[in-house]
Backbone as a printed PyTorch tensor [residue, N CA C, xyz], in Angstrom:
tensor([[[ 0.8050, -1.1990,  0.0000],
         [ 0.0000,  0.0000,  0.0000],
         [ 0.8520,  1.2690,  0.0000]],

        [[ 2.2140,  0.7030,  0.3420],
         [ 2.5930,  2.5380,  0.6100],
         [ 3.1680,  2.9250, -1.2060]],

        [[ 3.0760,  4.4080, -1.2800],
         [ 3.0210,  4.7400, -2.6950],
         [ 1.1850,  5.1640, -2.9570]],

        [[ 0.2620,  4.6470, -2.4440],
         [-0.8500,  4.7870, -3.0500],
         [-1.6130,  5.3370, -2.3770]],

        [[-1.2410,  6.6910, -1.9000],
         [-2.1360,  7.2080, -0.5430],
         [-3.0720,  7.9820, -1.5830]],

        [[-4.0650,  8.4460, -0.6740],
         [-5.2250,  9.0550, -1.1850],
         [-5.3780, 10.3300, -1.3180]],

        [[-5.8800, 11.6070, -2.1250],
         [-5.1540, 12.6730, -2.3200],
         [-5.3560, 13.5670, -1.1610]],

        [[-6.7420, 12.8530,  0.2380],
         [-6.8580, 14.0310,  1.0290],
         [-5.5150, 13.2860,  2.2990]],

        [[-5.0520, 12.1370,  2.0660],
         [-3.6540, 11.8990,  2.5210],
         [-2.6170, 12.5670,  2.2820]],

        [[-2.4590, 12.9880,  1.0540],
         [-1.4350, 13.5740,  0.7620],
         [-1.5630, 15.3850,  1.4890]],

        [[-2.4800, 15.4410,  1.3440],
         [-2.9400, 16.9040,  1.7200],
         [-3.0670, 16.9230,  3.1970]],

        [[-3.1250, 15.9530,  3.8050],
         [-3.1710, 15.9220,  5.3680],
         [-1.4490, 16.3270,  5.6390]],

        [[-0.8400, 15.2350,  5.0080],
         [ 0.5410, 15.2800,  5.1930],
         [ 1.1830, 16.6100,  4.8250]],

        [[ 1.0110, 17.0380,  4.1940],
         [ 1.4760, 18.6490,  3.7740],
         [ 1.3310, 19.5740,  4.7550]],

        [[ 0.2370, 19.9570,  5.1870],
         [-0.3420, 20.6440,  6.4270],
         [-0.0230, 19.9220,  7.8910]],

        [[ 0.5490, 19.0240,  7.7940],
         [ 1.2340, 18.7780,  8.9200],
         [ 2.7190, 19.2140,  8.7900]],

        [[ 2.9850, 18.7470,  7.6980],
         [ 4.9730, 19.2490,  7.9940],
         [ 4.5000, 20.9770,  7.6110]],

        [[ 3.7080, 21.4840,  7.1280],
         [ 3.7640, 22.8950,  7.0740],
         [ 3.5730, 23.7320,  8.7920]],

        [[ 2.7670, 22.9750,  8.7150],
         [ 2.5660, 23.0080, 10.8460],
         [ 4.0870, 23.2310, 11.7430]],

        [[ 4.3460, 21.8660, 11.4660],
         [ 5.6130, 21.6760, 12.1410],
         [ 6.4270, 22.4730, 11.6610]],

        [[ 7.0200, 23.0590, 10.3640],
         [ 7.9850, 23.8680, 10.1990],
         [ 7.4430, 25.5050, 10.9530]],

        [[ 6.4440, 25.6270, 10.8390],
         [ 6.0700, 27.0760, 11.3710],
         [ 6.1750, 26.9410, 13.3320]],

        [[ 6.0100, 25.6460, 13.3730],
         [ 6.4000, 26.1320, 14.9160],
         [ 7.5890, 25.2880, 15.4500]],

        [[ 8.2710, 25.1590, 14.8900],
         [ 9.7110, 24.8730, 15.0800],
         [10.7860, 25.4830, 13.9970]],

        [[10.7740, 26.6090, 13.5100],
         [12.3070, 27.2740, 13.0520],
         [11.4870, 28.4990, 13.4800]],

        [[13.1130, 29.1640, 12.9820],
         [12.5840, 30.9790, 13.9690],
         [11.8210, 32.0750, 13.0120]],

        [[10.6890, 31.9580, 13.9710],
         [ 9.5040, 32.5650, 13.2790],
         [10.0400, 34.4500, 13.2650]],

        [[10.9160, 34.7580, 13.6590],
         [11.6140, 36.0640, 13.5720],
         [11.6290, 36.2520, 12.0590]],

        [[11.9100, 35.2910, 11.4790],
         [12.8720, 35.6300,  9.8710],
         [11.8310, 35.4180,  9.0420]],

        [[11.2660, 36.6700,  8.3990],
         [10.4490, 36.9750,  7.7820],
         [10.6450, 36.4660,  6.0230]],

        [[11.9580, 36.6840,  5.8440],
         [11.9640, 35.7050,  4.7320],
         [12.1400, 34.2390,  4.2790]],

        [[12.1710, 33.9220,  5.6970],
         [12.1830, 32.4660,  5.7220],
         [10.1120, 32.3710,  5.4090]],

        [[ 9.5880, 32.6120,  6.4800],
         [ 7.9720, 32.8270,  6.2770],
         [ 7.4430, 32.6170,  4.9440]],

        [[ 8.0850, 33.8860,  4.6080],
         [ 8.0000, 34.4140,  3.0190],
         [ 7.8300, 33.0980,  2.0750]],

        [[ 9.1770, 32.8090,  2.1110],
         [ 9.4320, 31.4980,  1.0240],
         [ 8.9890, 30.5900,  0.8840]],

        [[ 8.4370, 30.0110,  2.7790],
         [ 7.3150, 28.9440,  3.1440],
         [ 5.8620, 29.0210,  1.8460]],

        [[ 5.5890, 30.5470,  2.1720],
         [ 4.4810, 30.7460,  2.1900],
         [ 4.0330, 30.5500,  0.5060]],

        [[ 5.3830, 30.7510,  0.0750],
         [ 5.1390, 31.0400, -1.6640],
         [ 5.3900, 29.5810, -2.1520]],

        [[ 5.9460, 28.7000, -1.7650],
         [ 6.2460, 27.6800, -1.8870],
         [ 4.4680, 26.3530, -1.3900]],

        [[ 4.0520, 27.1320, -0.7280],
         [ 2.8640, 26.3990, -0.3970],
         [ 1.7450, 26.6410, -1.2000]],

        [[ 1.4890, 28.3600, -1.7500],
         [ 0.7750, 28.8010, -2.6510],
         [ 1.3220, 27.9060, -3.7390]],

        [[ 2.3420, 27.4970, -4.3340],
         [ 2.5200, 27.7180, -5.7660],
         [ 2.5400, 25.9370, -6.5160]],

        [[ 2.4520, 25.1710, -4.9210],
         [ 1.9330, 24.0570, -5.1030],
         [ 0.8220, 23.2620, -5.2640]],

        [[ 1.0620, 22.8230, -6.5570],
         [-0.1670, 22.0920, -7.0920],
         [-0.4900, 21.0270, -7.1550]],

        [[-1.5530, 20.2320, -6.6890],
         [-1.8420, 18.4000, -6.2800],
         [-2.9370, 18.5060, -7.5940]]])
């Protein structure tokens, strides 16, 4: 089964490591944020 997750799996998983990176590196650095943020917009499932 692994390889064949389901697409609101895949989308669970995203929003979790997006989670975890926002509250574990330093939320000070605005262009770190930044890059998160454009990098999450600009991804497409």
């Amino acid at each position: 089964m692994v390889g064949k997750m389901k697409q609101y799996e895949n989308i669970q998983g995203i929003l979790m490591d997006t989670k975890f990176l926002m509250q574990n590196y330093n939320k000070k650095s605005n262009d770190l944020l930044k890059l998160l943020a454009k990098n999450v917009e600009e991804t497409k499932i």
